[in-house]
Each structure stands twice: as C-alpha cells, then as structure tokens.
C-alpha positions as CSV (number, residue, x, y, z in Angstrom):
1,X,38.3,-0.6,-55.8
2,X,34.8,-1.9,-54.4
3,X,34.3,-5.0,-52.8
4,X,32.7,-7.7,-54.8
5,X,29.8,-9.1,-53.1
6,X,28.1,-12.5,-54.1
7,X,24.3,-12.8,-53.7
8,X,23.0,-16.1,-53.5
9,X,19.3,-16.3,-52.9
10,X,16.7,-18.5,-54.4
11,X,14.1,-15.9,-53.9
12,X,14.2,-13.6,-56.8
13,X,12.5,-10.3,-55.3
14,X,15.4,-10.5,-52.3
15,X,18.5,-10.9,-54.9
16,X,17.3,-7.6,-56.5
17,X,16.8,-5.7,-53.1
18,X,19.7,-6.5,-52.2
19,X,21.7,-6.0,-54.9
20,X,20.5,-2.3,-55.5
21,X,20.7,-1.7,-51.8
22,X,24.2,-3.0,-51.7
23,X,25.4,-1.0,-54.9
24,X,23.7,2.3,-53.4
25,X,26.1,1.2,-50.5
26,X,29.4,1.3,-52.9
27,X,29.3,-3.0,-53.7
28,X,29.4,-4.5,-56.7
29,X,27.3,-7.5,-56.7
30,X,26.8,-10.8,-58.6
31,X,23.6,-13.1,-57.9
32,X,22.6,-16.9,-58.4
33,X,19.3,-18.9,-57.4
34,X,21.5,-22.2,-56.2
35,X,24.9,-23.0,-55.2
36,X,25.7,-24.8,-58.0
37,X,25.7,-21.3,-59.9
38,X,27.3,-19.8,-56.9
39,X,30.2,-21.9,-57.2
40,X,29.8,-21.2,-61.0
41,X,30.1,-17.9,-60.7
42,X,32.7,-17.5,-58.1
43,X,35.5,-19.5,-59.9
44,X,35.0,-17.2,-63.1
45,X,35.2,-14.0,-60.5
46,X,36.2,-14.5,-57.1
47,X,34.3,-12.3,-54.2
48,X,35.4,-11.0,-51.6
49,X,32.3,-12.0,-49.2
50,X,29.4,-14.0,-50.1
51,X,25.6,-13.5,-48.6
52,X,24.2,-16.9,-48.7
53,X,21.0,-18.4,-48.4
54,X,20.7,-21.8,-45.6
55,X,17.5,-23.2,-47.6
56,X,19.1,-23.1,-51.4
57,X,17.3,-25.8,-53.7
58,X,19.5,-29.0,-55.2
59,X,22.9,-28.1,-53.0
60,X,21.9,-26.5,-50.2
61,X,23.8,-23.6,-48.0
62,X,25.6,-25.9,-45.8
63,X,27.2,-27.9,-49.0
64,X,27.8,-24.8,-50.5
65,X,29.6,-23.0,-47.5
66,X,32.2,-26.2,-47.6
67,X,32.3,-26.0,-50.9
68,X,33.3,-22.4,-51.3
69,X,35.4,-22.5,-48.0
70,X,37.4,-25.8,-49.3
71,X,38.5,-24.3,-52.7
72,X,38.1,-20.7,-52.3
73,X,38.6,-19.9,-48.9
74,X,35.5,-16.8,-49.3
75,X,34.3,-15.5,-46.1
76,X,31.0,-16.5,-45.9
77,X,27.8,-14.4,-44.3
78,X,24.8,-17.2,-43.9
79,X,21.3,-15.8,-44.6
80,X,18.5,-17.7,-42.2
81,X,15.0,-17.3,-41.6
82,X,14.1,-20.1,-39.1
83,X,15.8,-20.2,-36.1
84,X,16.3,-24.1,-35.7
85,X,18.1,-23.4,-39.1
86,X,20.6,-20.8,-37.1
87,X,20.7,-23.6,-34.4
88,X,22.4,-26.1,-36.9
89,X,24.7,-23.1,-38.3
90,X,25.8,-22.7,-34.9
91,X,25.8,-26.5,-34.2
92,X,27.9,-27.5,-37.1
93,X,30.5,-24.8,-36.8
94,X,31.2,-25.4,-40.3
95,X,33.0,-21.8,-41.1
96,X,30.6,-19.5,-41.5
97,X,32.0,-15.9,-40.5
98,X,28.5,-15.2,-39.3
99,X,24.9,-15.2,-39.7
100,X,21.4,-12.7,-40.1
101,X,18.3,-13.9,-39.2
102,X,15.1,-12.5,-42.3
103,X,13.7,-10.6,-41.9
104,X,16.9,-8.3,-41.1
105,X,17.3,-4.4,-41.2
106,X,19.3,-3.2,-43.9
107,X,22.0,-1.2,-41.4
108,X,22.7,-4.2,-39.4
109,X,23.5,-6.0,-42.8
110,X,25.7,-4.0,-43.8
111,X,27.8,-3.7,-40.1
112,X,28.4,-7.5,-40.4
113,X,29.3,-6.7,-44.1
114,X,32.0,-4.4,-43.0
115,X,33.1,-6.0,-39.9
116,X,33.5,-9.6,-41.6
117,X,35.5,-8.1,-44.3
118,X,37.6,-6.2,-41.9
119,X,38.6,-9.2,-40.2
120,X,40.1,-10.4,-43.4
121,X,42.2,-7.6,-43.8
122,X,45.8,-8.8,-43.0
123,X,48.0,-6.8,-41.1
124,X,51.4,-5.7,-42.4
125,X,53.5,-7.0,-39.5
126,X,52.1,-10.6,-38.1
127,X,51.5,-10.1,-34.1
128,X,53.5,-12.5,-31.4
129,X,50.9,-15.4,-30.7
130,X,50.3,-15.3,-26.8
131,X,52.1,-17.1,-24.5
132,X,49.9,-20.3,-22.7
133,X,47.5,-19.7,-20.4
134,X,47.6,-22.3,-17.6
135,X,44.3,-22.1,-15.3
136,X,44.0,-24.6,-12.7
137,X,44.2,-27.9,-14.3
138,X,43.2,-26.6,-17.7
139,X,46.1,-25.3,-20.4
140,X,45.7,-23.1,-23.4
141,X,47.8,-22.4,-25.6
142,X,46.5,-20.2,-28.6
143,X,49.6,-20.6,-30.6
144,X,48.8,-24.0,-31.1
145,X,45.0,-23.7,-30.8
146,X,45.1,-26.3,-28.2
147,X,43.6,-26.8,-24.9
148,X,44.4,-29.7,-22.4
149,X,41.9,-30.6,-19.2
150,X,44.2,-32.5,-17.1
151,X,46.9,-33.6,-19.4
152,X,43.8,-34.7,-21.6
153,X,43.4,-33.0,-24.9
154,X,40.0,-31.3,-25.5
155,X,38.4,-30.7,-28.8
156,X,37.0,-27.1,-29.3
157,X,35.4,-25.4,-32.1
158,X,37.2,-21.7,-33.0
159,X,34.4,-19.9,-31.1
160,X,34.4,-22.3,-27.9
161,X,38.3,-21.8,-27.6
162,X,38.0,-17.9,-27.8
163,X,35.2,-18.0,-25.3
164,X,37.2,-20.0,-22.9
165,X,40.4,-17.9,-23.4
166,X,38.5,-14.8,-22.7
167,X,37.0,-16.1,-19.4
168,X,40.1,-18.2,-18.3
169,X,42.5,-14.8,-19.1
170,X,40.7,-13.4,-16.0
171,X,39.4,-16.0,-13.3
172,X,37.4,-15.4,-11.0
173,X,36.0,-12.4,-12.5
174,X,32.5,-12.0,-13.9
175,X,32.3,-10.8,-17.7
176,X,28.8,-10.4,-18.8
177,X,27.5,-11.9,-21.7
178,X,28.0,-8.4,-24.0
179,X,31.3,-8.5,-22.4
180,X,31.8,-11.8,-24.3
181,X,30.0,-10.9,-27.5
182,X,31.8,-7.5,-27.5
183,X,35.8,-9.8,-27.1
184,X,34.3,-13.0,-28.6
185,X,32.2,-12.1,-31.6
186,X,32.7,-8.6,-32.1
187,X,30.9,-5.4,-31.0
188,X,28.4,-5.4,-33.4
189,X,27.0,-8.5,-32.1
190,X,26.5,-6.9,-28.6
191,X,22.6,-7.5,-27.3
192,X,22.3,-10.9,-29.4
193,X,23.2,-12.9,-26.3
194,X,22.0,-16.2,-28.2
195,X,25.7,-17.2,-29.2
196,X,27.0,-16.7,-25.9
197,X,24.5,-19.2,-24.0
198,X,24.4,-22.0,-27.0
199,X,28.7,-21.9,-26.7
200,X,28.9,-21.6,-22.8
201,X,26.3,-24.9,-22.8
202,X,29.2,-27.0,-25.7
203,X,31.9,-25.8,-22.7
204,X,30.5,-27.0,-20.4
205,X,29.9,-30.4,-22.1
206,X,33.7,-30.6,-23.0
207,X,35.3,-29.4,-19.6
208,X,33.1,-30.2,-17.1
209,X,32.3,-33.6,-15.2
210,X,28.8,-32.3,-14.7
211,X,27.9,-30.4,-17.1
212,X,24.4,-29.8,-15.3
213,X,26.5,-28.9,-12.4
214,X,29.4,-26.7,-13.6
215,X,32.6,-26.1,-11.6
216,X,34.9,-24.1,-13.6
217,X,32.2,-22.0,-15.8
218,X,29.8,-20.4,-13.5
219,X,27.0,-18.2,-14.0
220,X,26.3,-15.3,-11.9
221,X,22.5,-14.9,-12.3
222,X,21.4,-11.2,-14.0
223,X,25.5,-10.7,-14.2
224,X,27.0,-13.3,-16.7
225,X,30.0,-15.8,-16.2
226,X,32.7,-16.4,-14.3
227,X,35.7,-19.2,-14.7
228,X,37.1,-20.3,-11.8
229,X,40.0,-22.7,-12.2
230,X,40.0,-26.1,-10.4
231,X,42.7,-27.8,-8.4
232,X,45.6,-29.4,-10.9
C-alpha cells in the first residue's frame, strides 16, 4: 500500500508540484495552506510522514510540529527557505526527523523521504540496548539515554547524545565530519557538514569547562574531531 504523504505549504504553486511529483514517485498525497488544516486533515486520515512548511500563516511550523508530534506521533520533514530559520530548527530540537532547505532538488527530497520513513520501520525482534560507555570521567549509558560528567548529570538533546556516543565509542581517534553525518544523521546527509559543527559547538557548551578551549572534543584542523577522555 503507498505511503500517505501530507503537504503542508501555504504557497499554492509548491503544494501542486509537489504533489504530482510525489504521486509520479508512487505517494499519495493530501495538502493544506496552514496547520490548522494540517492538523484537520491528519486526524480524519493519519500520514505516514508530513512535508511541512517553517513560515505557515496563523499557527506556524514550529506549533504545528508539537502539535502533530504530541497527539500523533507523525514523523515530521521541515520545509525552510532561510537559513536562520534552519538555525532555530536546529536550535529548538523540537522533533523534527529532518529538514530541506528551498530551493531543494527533487531527488534529494525524495532520499530523506525514504530514509525518514525507513527509520520508522520497526524491527521484528527489538535489539539488546548497549552496555554503558564509561570514558574518562564521562558515562553514557544509551539504555537509559543518560550521560553523567563527573557524577553530574548532563542534559543532551537526541542528536548531541548520538554525536557524543559515536566519538566517545572510539577515543582518541579522529572521525571526520562525513564520518559523523554518515553514523549520526545518516548517509544521505554526507557533505552537509552544517549539523555536525552547530552540535559539536552545544557539546562543547555542556561538557566542557571552556568551551572556547575544549579538552575532551578536539578538532583536528582539515581532518574532523577527536574525543579524548579526561582524568576521573
């Protein structure tokens, strides 16, 4: 059965494109103008992924992401065409499964598409969680989504905890910022280094005494980033 996509766009020209481009792809697609319809429409038949739109008029994208999140639990793929806008996306970490900047190429659409709904596939047979990671004086334990700096909890967004797990599994060791993307993000998101440098900066600002002057998180200039564990 296809998957259902919702459109939400205020620009009338865009929902049709991208509705008849999405259909030619094997979607079947609703549309609205606002979130207020989105939410609307969504109760009366779920989707399975919605395209949304940041500057929506009345509610706009970021009200509309919680509010689709909070009682439907929709991935979300956030539509932006202003950069400080994917800034606050990135800032708020409000659940978004991810992000294209306008104007975007129709191919690269449709890989996040694909790869967001992937990720909600379930498999058959839950995995083991991990065991914790202790590196240095910092402990991670990603059954329990938790990291401790010294005994002292630390508050980390989804995204900041898998970026610190991938660099803390392997210390001492430089992983380059496609590297990251490729274990953090996901391979389709591999030469959009943005991410990587915004999250690496909100580490550093949570773990390190100077954040200016970073002990544990290191970059290696033209390589990418190393974590090297301090005493405990």
């Amino acid at each position: 059965m296809p998957k259902h996509i919702l459109l939400v766009d205020d620009d009338a020209l865009m929902r049709r494109s991208l509705a008849f481009n999405l259909q030619q792809s094997g979607y079947t697609t609703s549309a609205a103008a606002s979130g207020e319809d989105a939410l609307q429409l969504a109760r009366i038949d779920p989707p399975d992924l919605v395209l949304l739109d940041i500057g929506l008029p009345g509610m706009d994208g970021l009200e509309a992401l919680q509010r689709l999140k909070g009682s439907l639990g929709v991935p979300v793929i956030f539509l932006t065409s202003r950069r400080r806008e994917l800034d606050e996306v990135l800032g708020l970490e409000l659940g978004a499964d991810d992000y294209v900047t306008k104007p975007f190429d129709l191919d690269v659409l449709l890989a996040r598409i694909k790869a967001v709904l992937r990720r909600q596939e379930r498999p058959s047979e839950p995995a083991s969680p991990p065991e914790a990671l202790r590196a240095g004086d910092v402990l991670i334990d990603p059954a329990a989504h938790a990291v401790s700096l010294a005994g002292r909890p630390v508050e980390l967004s989804p995204k900041e905890f898998d970026l610190l797990y991938a660099l803390a599994l392997q210390p001492g060791v430089v992983l380059s910022t496609d590297d990251l993307l490729s274990r953090v993000w996901g391979a389709e998101f591999v030469g959009q280094p943005q991410a990587v440098y915004v999250h690496i900066r909100w580490l550093r600002e949570k773990i390190e005494e100077n954040p200016n002057q970073p002990r544990r998180i290191l970059t290696v200039r033209g390589v990418g980033y190393k974590f090297v564990p301090s005493p405990e």
